[in-house]
N, C-alpha and C positions, 0 to 999 in steps of 0.2 A: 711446219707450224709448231712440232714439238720443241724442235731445235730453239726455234723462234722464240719460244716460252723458256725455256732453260735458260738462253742467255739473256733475258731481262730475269730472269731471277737473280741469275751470278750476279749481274751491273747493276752497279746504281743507275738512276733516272740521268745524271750532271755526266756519267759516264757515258749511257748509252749515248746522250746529245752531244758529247765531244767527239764519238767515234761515227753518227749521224754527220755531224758537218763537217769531217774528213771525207765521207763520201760525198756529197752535196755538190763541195768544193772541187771534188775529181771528177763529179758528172760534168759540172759547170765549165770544167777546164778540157776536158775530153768534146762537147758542145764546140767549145771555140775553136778547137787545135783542127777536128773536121774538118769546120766552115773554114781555117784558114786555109788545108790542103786542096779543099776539092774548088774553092772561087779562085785562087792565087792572091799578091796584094793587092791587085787596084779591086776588082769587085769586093775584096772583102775589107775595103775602105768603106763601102757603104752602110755594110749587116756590122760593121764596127760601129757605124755612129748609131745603129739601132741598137744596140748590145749596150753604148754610152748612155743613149738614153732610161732602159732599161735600172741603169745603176743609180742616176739622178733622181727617177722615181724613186728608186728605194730607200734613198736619203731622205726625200720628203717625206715618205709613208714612216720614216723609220721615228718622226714626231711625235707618228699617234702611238704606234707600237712602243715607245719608251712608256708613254707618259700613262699609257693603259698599264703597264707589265709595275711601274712605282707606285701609283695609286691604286693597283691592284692588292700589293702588298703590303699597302700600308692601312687601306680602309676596310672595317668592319663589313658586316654583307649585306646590313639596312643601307647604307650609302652604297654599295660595290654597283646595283644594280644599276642604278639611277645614273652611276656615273658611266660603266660601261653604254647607257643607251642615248645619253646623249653625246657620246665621244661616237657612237657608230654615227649618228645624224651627219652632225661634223665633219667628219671624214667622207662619208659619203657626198657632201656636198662642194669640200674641195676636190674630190675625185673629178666630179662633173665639170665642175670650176676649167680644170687644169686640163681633162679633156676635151672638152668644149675649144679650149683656146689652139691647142697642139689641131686638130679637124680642120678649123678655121684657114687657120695660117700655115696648112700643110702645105704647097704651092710656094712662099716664101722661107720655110724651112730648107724646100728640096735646093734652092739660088743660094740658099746661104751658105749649105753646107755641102754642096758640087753634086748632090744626089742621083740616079736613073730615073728614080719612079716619087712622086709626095706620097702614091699608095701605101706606102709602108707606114708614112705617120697616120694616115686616117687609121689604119687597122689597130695604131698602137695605143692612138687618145682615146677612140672607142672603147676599150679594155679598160681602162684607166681605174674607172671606177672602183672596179670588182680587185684590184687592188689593195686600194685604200682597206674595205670592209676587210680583206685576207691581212689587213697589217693589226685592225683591231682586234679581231680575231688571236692571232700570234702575240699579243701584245699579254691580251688575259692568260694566255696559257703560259709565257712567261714569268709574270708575276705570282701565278699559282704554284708557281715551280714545278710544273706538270708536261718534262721538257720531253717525257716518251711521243705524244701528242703533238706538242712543237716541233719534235722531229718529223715524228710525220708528214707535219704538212710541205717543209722545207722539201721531203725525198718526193711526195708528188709532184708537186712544181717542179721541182729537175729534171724527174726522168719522163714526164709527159711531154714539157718543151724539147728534150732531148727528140722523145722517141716521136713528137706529128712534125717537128720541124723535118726531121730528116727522111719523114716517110714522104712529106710534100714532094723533097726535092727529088729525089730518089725515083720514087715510083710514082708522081703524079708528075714530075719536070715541071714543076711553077717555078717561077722566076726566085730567085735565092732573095732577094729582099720581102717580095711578097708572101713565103714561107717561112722564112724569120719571124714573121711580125705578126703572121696567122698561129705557128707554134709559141711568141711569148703570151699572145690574146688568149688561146685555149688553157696554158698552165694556168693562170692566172683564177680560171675557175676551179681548174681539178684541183688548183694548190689550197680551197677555200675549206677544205672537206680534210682531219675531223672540224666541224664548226662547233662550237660553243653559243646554244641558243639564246640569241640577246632579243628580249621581249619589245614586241612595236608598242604595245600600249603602256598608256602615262603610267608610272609606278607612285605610290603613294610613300612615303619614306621620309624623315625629318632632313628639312632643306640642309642645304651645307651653307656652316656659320662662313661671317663673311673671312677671316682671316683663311681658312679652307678653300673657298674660292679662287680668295687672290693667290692661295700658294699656286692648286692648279692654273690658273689664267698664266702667271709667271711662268712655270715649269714648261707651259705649250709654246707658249710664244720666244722666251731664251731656249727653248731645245728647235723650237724651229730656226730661229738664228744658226744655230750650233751645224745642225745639220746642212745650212745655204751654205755653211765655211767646207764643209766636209766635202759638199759636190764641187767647190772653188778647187781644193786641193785633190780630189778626187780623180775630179775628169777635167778641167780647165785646158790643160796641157795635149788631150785628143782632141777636142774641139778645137784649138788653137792651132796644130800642126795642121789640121786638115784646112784651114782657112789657109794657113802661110806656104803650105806645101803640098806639092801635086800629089797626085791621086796614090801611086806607087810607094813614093814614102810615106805618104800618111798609112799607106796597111803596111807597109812594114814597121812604122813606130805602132801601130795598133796590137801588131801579133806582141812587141816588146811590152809593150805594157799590161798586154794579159799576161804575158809570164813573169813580169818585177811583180803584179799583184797578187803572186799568187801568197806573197808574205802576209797583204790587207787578209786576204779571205781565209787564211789559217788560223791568224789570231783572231778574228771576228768571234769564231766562237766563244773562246774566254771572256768576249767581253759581256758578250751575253748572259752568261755563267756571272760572271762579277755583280752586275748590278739588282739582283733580287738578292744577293748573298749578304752584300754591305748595307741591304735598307733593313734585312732580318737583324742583323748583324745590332744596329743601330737603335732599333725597335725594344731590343732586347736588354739598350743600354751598355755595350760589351764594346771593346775597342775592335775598328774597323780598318784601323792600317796593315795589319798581316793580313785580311783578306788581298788589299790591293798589294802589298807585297809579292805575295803566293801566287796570283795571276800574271802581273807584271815581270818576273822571275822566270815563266812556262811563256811568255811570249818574248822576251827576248833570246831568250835559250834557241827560240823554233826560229827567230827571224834572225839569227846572227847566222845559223846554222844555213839556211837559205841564202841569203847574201855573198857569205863565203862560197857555194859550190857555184852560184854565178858567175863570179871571178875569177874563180879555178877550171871551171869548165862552161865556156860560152854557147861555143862552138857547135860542143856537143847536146849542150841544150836545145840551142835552138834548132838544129839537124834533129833530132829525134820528136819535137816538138810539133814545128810548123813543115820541115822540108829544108832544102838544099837553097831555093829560089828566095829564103828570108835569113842567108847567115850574112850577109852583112851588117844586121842590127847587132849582132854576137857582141861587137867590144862595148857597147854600152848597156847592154843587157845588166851587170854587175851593178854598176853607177846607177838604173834608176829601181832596182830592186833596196838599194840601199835607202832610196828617195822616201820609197814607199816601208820602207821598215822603221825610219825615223819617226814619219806617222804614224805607223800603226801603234808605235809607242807612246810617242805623247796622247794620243787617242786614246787610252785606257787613265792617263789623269782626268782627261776630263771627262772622261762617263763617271770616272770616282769622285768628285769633286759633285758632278750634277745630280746622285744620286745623296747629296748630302746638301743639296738645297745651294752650292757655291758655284760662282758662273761667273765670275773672274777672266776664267782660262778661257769661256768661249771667245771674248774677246781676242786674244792673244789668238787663236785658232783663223779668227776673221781677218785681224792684223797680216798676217804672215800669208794666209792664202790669198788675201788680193795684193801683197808682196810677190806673191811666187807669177799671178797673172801678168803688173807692171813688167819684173825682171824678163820675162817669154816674150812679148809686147818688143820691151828694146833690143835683147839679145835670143836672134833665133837664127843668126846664121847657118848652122848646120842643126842635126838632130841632136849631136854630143853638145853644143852649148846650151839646146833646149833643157837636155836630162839633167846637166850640172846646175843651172837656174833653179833647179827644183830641191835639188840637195840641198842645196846651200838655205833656201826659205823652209825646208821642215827642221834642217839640223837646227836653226834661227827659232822653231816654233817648240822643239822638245826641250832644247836650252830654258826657254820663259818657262813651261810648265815644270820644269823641276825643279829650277828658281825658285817660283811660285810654293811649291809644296813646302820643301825646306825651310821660308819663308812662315808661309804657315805654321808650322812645328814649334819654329823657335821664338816667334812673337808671344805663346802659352796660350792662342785660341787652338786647342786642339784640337783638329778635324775627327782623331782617335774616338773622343766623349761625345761626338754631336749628339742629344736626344731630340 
């Protein structure tokens, strides 16, 4: 505990949360590398589409948690409150929404997607909810810039889904899908805790003018767009293989594509870091393109750096990673960590561009990922013409967005002065 107190004195708050989601991300990734050694590929084809699914939520949830974390930093605290309590309603009510529907149609989930058990969706949509509230929740703590806390809550949800998932399997022998989806349900509460108390009753507060409004109404509805392109380009590509390809090669593109991501969930943290930074940044009247410089500069650095040792060692990746039984994915290992590093780049314009009210880019983001869907659709011969379809629609989607900025620059609306 002393320890613990000393090194948050030494680190700042942005640091401790960078060297927080280095860990998060090695829980996350140590999570999967298990499940893939101890199922082998075909059963861990299945705790992959839960694991998929798992990520699509967080793309939805990640609507509320933006638009909580900019309007947390932008609004006074007579509006903060009122706004925080009706964004939890909200959220809570697509929670039910979304899980109500996954319960439903868990029977044709399991046809669609070659599944053993639907169990694992009932257990997953059930949960749903208590999601949503952990994204609003994480959204305020953001935007307060209060990221010792936001850490937090991310190291609970790791290492609790880590630690019941694999005590199910281990020492209770439940069936690995059924203990997947029992360990994501559980984190998802422990992940809810520090909570930030958001009051049930009506708050009295001066309404929000209507231009305020419609900024919010806009900002929820183009970041939910934003985010539907993000699970296109995201997971499109698993859910695809497991339709077009048997059971075997769908978990070995699965295990490939937890380690090409592992470039998305490194720079994730930056981007988090980036967007309360540029709306301060903004607020204050100050130029806001070295911030996106300064981010974007730490995430190519990490993701070229990644990509390269893919290339350079496949082989050895994947053998230390998943095992002996998954090196045939090795030669394409390179190619779609590339796929995924093109995204995670252009991904950092357009959280900069959204946090500055411009939503241009999401377009271009939707464009391109129901391009990369089409391109998978016609050309899915083998796994390597699936991974290169995808190179080629993000290189196609970082191209627009840089376009786009420079664009910007030089027309004289300066993104730099937005107030």
């Amino acid at each position: 505990m002393v320890l613990f107190r000393n090194i948050q004195r030494a680190l700042r708050p942005e640091q401790i949360f960078m060297m927080s989601g280095l860990v998060v991300n090695g829980g996350n990734y140590l999570y999967n590398l298990i499940l893939g050694r101890v199922l082998g590929p075909a059963q861990f084809a299945d705790a992959a589409i839960l694991i998929t699914f798992l990520l699509v939520l967080s793309f939805v949830a990640m609507t509320f948690q933006l638009a909580v974390a900019k309007f947390t930093a932008e609004f006074e605290q007579t509006k903060l409150e009122s706004f925080i309590q009706k964004s939890f309603k909200q959220a809570l009510l697509v929670g039910f929404v979304l899980g109500a529907a996954i319960v439903l149609f868990s029977r044709e989930l399991q046809q669609l997607f070659n599944t053993q058990s639907n169990y694992m969706f009932v257990i997953f949509g059930l949960a749903i909810p208590l999601y949503f509230i952990m994204s609003v929740n994480r959204g305020r703590l953001q935007g307060q810039q209060d990221f010792v806390e936001l850490s937090t809550t991310y190291q609970s949800e790791m290492w609790s889904r880590l630690g019941i998932t694999f005590a199910l399997i281990f020492l209770l022998q439940m069936p690995s899908t059924i203990a997947v989806a029992t360990g994501v349900a559980l984190s998802f509460v422990i992940g809810l805790f520090p909570m930030k108390k958001i009051s049930v009753k009506p708050i009295k507060v001066p309404s929000f003018t209507d231009q305020e409004a419609k900024r919010i109404r806009t900002f929820f509805i183009l970041t939910a767009c934003y985010e539907c392109t993000q699970i296109i380009c995201n997971n499109s590509d698993i859910l695809l293989v497991k339709h077009f390809f048997e059971s075997a090669n769908a978990g070995l593109y699965a295990s490939m594509a937890l380690i090409g991501r592992v470039v998305y969930f490194v720079t994730w943290m930056f981007v988090m870091l980036l967007l309360p930074k540029v709306i301060e940044k903004r607020k204050q009247g100050l130029e806001t393109s070295p911030v996106l410089r300064k981010y974007l500069g730490y995430i190519v650095l990490l993701s070229a750096g990644i990509v390269l040792f893919t290339f350079l060692f496949p082989s050895f990746t994947v053998t230390v990673l998943f095992g002996e039984a998954y090196l045939s994915i090795g030669p394409l290992l390179g190619w779609y960590a590339l796929a995924t590093a093109l995204f995670a780049i252009s991904n950092v314009y357009t959280y900069y561009f959204l946090s500055l009210d411009k939503y241009l880019p999401i377009v271009f983001s939707g464009v391109f990922g129901l391009t990369q869907i089409g391109l998978i659709i016609i050309f899915h011969s083998s796994l390597l013409e699936v991974v290169i379809m995808q190179v080629i629609a993000m290189a196609a989607l970082l191209a627009a967005q840089f376009a786009y900025y420079q664009f910007t620059l030089k027309k004289g609306t300066s993104i730099a002065y937005l107030k």
